[in-house]
N, C-alpha and C positions, 0 to 999 in steps of 0.2 A: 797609683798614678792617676793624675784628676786631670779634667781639662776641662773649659767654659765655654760655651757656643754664646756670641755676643747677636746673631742675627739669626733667631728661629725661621723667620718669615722668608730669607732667604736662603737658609740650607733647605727647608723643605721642600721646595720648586723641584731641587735637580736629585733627592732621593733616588727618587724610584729611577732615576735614567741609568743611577750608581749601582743598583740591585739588578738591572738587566744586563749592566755591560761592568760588571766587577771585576774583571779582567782584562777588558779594553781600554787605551787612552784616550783620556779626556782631555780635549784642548777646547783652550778657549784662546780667542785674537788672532790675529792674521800673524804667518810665521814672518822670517825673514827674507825668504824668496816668493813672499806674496808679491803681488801687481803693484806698478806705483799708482796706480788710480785709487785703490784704496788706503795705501798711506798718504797720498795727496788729501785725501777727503776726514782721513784721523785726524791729519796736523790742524786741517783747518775746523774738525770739531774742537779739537782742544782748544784752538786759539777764541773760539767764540767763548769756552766754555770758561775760560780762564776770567773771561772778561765779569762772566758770572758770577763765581768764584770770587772775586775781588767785591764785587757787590753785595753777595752775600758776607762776606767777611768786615765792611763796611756795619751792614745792618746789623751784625750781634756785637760788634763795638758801641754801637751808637744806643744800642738797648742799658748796656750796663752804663754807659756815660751819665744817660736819661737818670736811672737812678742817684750816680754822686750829681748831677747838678740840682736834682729835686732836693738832696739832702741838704747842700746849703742853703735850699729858704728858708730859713726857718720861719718867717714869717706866712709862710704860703698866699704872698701875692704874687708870685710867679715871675718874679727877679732873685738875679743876684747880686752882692758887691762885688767890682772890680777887683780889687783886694785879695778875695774868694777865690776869682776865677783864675788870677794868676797865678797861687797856689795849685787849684785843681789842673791848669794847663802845665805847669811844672811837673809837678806827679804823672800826668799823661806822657808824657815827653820820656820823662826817665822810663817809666813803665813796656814802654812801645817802643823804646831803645831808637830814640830821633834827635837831633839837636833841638835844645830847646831858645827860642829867642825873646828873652825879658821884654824889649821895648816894640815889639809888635803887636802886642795887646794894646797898648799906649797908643802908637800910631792908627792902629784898628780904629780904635773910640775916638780918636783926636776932635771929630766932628761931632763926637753924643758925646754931653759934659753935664748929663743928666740925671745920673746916678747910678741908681742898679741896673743889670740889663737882664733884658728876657731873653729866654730857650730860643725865640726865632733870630734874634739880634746874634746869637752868641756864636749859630749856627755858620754865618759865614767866616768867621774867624777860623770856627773847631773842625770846619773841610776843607782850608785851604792853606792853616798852617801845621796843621796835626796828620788828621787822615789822609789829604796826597800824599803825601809823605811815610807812609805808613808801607813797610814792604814781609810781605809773609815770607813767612819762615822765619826773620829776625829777632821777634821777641815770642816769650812766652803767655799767650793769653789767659791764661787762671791768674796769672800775677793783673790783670788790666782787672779780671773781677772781683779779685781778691782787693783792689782796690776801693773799687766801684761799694764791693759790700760791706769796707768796711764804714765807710762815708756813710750809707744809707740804713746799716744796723744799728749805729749809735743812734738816732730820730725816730727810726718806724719798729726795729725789735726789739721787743721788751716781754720775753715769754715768761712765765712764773718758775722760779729757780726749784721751790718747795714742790711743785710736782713730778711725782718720777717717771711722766710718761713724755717729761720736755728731750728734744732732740740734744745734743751737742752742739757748740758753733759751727764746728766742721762737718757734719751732717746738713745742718740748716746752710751750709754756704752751697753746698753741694745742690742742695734740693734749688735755692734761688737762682744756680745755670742752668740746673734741667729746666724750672719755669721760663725764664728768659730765653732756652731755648723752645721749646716747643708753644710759646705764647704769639700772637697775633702779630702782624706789622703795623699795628695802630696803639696809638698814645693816647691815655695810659694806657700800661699792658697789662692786659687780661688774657688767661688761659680759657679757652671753649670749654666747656662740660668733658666734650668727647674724646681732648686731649688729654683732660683730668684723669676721668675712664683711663686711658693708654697706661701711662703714667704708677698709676699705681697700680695698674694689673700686670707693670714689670716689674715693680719693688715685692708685689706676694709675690711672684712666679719665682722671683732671687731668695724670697722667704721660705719658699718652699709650702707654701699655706696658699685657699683659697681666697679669690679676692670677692667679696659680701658687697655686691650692685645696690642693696636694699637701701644700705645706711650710705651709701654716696646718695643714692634718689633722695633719701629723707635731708638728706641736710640742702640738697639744692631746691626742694620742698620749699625748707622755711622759710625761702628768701626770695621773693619772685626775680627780683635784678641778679640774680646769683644765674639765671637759665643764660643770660648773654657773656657770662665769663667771671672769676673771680680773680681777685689780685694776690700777689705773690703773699699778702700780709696772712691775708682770710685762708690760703693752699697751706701757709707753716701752721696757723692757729688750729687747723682741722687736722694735721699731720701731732702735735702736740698734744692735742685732746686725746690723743690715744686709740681713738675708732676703729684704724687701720691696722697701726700694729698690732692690738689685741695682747697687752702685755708682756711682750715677746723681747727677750735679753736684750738689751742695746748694744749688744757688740754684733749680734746678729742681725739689729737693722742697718747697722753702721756698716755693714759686709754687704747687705745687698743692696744700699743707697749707694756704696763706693763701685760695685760691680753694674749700676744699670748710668751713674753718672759717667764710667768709663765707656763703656759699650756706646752711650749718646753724646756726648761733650767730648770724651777722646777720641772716638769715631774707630774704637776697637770691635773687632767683627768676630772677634774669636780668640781665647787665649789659654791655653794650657800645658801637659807637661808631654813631650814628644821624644823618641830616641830619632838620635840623629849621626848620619856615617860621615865620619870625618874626607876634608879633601886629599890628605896630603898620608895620615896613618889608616887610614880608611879602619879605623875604628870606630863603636857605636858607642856614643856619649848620649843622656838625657838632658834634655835641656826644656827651659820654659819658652814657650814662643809665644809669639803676641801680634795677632794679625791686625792691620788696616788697612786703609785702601788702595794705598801708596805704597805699603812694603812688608815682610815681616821681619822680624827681628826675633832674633833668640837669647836668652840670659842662662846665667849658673843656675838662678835660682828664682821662687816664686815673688824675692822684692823687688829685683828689674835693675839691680844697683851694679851689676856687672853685665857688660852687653857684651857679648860674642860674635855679635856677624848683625847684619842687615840684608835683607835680600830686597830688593829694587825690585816692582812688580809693572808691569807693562805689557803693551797687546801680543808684545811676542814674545811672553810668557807662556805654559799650558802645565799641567799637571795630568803624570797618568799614576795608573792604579800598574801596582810589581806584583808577581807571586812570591810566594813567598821562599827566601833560600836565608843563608847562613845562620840560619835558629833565627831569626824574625817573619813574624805575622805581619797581618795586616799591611803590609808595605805599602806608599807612592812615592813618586818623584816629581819634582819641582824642575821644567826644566827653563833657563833661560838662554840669553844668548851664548854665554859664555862657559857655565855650569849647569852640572845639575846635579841635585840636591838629592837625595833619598832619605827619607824616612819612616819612621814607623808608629802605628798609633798601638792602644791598648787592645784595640778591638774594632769590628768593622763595621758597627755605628761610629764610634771615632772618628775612622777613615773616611765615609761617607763624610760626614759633616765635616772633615778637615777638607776636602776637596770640594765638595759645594760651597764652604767660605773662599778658599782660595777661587774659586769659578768667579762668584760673586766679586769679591776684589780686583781679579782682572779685568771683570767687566763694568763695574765703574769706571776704574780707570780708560776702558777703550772710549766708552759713553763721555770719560772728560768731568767724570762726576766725582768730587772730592769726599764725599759725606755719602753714605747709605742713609742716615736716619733724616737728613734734610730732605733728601727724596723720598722717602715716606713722610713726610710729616708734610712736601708739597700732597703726594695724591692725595694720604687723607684729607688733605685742604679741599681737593680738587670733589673728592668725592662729598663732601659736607657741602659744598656749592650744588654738586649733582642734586642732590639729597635735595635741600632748598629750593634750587631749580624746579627738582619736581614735584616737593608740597606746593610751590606758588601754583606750581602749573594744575596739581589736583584740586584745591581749592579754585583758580580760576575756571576750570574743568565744571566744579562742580557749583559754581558760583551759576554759570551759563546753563546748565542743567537744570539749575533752577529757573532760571530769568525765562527758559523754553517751557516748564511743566507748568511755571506760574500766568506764561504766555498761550499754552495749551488748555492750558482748565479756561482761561477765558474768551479763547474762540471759541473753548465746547459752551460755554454757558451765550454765547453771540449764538451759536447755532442752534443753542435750545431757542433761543429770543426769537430766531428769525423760524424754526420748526413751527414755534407756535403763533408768528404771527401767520406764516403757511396756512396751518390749520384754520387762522379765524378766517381768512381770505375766501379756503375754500368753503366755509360754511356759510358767509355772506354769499359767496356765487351760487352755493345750493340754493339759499334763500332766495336769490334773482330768478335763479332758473324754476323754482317752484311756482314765483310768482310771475315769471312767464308764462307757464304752464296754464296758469288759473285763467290770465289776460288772454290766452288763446284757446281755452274751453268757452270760456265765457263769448269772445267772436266766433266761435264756431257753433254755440246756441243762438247767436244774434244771426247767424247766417241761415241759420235754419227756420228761422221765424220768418225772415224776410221772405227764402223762398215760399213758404205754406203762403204766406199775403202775398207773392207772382202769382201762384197757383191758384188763389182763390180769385185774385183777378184776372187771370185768363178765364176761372171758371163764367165769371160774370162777364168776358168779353162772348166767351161762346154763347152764352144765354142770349145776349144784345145780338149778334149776329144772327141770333135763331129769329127772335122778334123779327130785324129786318127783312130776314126770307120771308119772314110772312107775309109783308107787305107786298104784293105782285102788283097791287094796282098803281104803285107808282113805279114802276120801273122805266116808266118815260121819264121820270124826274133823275134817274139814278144814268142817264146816257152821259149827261155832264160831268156826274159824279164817277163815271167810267175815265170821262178823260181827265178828269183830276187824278184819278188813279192810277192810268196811265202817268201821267206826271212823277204821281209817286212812286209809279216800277222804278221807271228813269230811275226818281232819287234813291228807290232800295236798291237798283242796278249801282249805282255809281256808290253809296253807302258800302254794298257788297263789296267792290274791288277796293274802296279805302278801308274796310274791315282787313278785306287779307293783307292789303300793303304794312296795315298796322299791324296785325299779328305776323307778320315777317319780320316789321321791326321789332316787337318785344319780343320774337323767338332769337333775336342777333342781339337784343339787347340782353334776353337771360343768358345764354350761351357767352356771355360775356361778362354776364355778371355772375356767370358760374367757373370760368375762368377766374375770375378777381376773387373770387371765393374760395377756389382751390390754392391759386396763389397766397392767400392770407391764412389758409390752412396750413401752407407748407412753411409759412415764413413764423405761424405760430407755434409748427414741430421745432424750425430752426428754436424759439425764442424758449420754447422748453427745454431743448438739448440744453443751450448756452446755458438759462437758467441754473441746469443740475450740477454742470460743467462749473460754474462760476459758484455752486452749494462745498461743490469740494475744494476749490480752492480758498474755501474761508479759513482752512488753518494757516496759507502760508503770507495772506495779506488781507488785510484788516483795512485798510483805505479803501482799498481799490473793491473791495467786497459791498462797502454800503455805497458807494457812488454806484457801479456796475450795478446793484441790486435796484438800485434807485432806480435806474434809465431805465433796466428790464421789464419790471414793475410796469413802469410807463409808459415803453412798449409793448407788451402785453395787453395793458388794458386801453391800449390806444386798437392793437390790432383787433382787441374781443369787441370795443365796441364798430371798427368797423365792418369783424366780420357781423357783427347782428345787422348794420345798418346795410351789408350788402342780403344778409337772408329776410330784410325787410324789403330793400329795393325787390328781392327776386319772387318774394309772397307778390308785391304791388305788380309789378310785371305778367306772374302769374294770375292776380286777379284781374287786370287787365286782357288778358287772351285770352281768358274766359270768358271778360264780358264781350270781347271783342266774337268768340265764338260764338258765345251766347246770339249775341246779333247778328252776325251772320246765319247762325240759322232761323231766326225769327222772319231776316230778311227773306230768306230764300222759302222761308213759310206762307209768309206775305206775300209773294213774288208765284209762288204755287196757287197759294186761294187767290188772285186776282187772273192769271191766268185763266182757270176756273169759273169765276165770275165771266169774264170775258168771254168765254168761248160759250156760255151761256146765255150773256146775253149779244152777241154779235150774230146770233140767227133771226132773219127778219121773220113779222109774222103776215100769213099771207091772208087773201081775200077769205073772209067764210071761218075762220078759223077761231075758234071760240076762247075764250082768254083764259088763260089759267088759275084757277081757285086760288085763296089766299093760302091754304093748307100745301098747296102741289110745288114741289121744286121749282128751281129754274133750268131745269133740264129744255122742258118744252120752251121755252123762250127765245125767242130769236129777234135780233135789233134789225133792223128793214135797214138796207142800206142808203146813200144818199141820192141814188137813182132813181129811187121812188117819189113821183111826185106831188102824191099823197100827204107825204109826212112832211117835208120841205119846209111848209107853213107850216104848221104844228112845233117841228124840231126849231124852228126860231123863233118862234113863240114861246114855247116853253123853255128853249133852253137860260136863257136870263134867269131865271127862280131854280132851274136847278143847278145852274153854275153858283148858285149864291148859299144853295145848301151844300153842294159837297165842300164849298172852301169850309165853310162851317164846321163838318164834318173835319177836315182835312186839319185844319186846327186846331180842332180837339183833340185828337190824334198826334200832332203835333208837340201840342202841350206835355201830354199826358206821355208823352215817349222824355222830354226833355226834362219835367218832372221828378222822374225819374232816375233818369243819370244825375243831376242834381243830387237826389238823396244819395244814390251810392255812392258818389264824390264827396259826399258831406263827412257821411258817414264810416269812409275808407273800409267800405267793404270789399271783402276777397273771396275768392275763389279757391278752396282746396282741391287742389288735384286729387 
């Protein structure tokens, strides 16, 4: 006892459900005293599903059509005669079992008296007096392609008779449904590679032989147009060559091209030889059964020429697994509304796959789905789109991975650029600051020469002042020159208090220029932060990096140079309060020797009293006061000649003070704290 499993893909889902629960019933579909909510929701999948169904059925009509209407061009400009088509619409008619109507083709064209017509032209005739018209189940469709091929074998097949690896015609017609069916919904039809693959990895599996991927790769190899699909012409000429079958009997490929063209084109899910208990003598007869989607059927025998029964398969159908009694194994039962069936397989892999097929059949049908192989051959579709989908998407993927590494390497090479222009920056700022360095060694030698020449001029003021002490005998001259001197206290008085007013103001003025300087120190941290801050986001913007780097740049070197011009304002500040100090205490030096002098010489000298040597201080010396009236005449007498020496005096002095600030203002000399 044999039997054929027509859908591996689908017995082995529910295996192992069968080896856990081999004793338990298996149902599939909703029983009879299910909820109307889900037979409300079956009727209306079926009713969509029907609609599909008709569509599909539609589309493998209109495939093999394509081929008889190719056949009659023979001209291949892609018309045909009227003539032709009238013919070809007659044979459809009978064929598809419709009335057929001579003078509608006539009426069709009444308007195009042009000649041949084309595949688009012909089309609204061939859907609206053929195909609407067109109702399943009434005719037999191998007869519609049985037509179709033979139209299309007399022009395009022509295989070599002399070799003994050519197919049969009835092989080769076989093989041009399965093409027609598992080929594309695009004109012309061409089979995908992957279908090809399918395809004949069921005709070895029916062979019972391995299928060799090698020599399919190599022949889609030699043809690069061959990787987007092949025509049904190129599928027989590669199936003829012999490649495939590998020399193998042709009654034996004729067996397993007739066994996988049933299983796909008949839509046979399973078919072999089963014992089965009668209803009425409840005896066990063997019979052949022959599963699809829609029903099974049992025969006498394995030619199918006597039928014995039909069973109508629907959602509230189920199948369980019997133990075994009356000398039968393996038992199940079928049960439907009405009956139930028992039978018996060989064995309980048998069984399994007789009830995972019958599973599967029931559940197309609850799905609304008339074909198993047209739903695989949509996911394979679905999956080859997946596939597609995600090479585009891996190459877009990796397209962008580049456009980022190739955008990557040259921000790193922007960031070498700006690294090194960094580095020249900072060695040009060394080089300023070195040569800063040098420009204020070099002021601070010039500042120390200046002071040795203060120094050696005060040495020679003290010398000059020493000579003057020596002079006692005119110290009647020097009473004028006292009150000149007084004048000039006054002036170093009043110098003094505008000395401190000014070192008050360059103390508010540095204290302010040391504010503006801490300020510009902090605003130059800020402008470093941002700087580093704005180094790292060179990888993710490239505009905004040189503009941003620009302005930085430019404030930076705006704020460096006013922090110099504020640590120069604050050196000049500082050498400013220094010189301010400086004179202030010169003043107050000044202001002490004339004191000195003063109180030296404001002691009068009295009667008898012998004058003092040019060598002796002016300790002894005392100025007579105005009450004396002794000196009265004298002191206005001589006063005129010594008012006219100490302005003398006073101007020189004068000079030689004013001189001097002169050169240090010239010279922008400073004061190092």
């Amino acid at each position: 006892m044999s039997s054929r499993c027509r859908c591996p893909q689908a017995c082995n889902a529910t295996q192992q459900q069968q080896q856990q629960s081999a004793c338990l019933p298996v149902t599939q579909g909703p029983r009879v005293n299910s909820r109307g909510k889900k037979k409300t929701d079956t009727q209306r999948r079926k009713s969509e599903n029907n609609g599909v169904a008709e569509m599909d059925l539609r589309s493998e009509l209109l495939k093999s059509i394509w081929y008889g209407f190719t056949a009659l061009d023979l001209e291949k400009s892609g018309k045909v005669s009227k003539s032709q088509l009238k013919v070809l619409s007659h044979n459809l008619c009978t064929v598809l079992s419709i009335p057929h109507d001579p003078v509608a083709l006539e009426e069709h064209f009444r308007d195009d008296d042009d000649g041949p017509v084309s595949s688009q032209g012909y089309m609204p005739y061939l859907n609206k007096y053929i195909l609407d018209k067109v109702v399943e189940g009434s005719f037999n469709k191998e007869n519609v392609d049985e037509l179709c091929w033979t139209l299309t074998a007399k022009k395009n097949y022509q295989p070599d008779r002399s070799s003994i690896s050519v197919l049969p015609d009835r092989d080769a017609f076989r093989l041009w449904c399965l093409f027609n069916f598992l080929s594309e919904d695009k004109y012309p039809l061409v089979m995908v590679p992957d279908e090809v693959e399918y395809l004949l990895k069921k005709i070895c599996m029916a062979m019972s032989i391995e299928f060799n991927c090698v020599e399919l790769d190599d022949f889609f190899s030699q043809d690069s147009g061959h990787q987007n699909g092949i025509t049904v012409w190129v599928f027989l000429q590669m199936m003829n060559s012999g490649k495939i079958t590998r020399a193998i009997d042709k009654s034996i490929t004729s067996m397993a091209i007739e066994e996988v063209y049933r299983e796909i084109v008949g839509d046979v899910l399973k078919e072999g030889y089963l014992w089965k208990k009668g209803q009425l003598r409840r005896n066990w007869k063997e019979r052949w059964f022959t599963l699809r989607p829609s029903n099974l059927s049992y025969y006498t025998g394995e030619d199918r020429k006597d039928c014995q029964g039909n069973i109508v398969l629907d959602g509230n159908c189920c199948v369980e697994v019997l133990p075994d009694r009356d000398g039968k194994r393996c038992m199940f039962c079928l049960k439907t509304l009405s009956k139930t069936y028992e039978m018996s397989a060989s064995d309980t892999k048998q069984r399994q796959e007789w009830t995972a097929a019958i599973q599967t059949a029931i559940r197309l049908h609850v799905e609304g789905k008339t074909s198993l192989h047209k739903d695989l051959k949509l996911k394979r579709r679905e999956q080859r789109e997946q596939r597609e989908k995600r090479r585009q998407a891996k190459e877009e993927e990796l397209q962008r991975l580049r456009a980022l590494q190739e955008e990557r390497e040259r921000k790193l090479a922007e960031l070498e650029l700006l690294k090194e222009a960094q580095k020249q920056a900072q060695v040009l700022m060394d080089q300023d600051e070195q040569r800063r360095r040098q420009q204020h060694e070099q002021l601070q030698r010039t500042l120390e020469i200046q002071l040795r020449e203060a120094e050696e001029a005060r040495v020679s003021m003290q010398a000059e002042m020493a000579l003057k002490e020596e002079e006692a005998e005119r110290q009647r001259k020097r009473i004028q020159e006292l009150e000149e001197m007084q004048k000039r206290l006054e002036e170093a008085l009043q110098q003094e208090i505008k000395a401190r007013l000014d070192e008050e103001g360059f103390r508010y003025a540095q204290a302010r220029l040391l504010a503006e300087e801490e300020e510009k120190m902090k605003a130059l941290m800020a402008l470093q932060e941002e700087q580093e801050e704005y180094i790292v986001k060179t990888q993710r913007e490239k505009q905004e990096l040189k503009q941003e780097m620009e302005v930085k740049s430019r404030a930076l070197d705006e704020a460096q140079r006013q922090l110099e011009e504020v640590r120069a304002n604050r050196h000049r500040v500082d050498q400013d309060v220094v010189a301010a100090q400086r004179k202030l205490r010169q003043a107050s030096t000044n202001v002490k020797h004339w004191n000195v002098q003063m109180n030296r010489l404001m002691r009068p000298i009295g009667p008898g009293e012998k004058r003092p040597s040019l060598g002796s201080s002016f300790q002894s010396f005392q100025i007579p006061t105005q009450r004396d009236p002794g000196l009265r005449l004298r002191r206005k007498s001589g006063s005129e000649d010594q008012s006219e020496e100490s302005k003398e005096n006073v101007d020189n002095r004068t000079g030689c003070d004013l001189e001097k600030r002169h050169s240090h203002a010239s010279n922008g000399d400073m004061d190092i704290p």
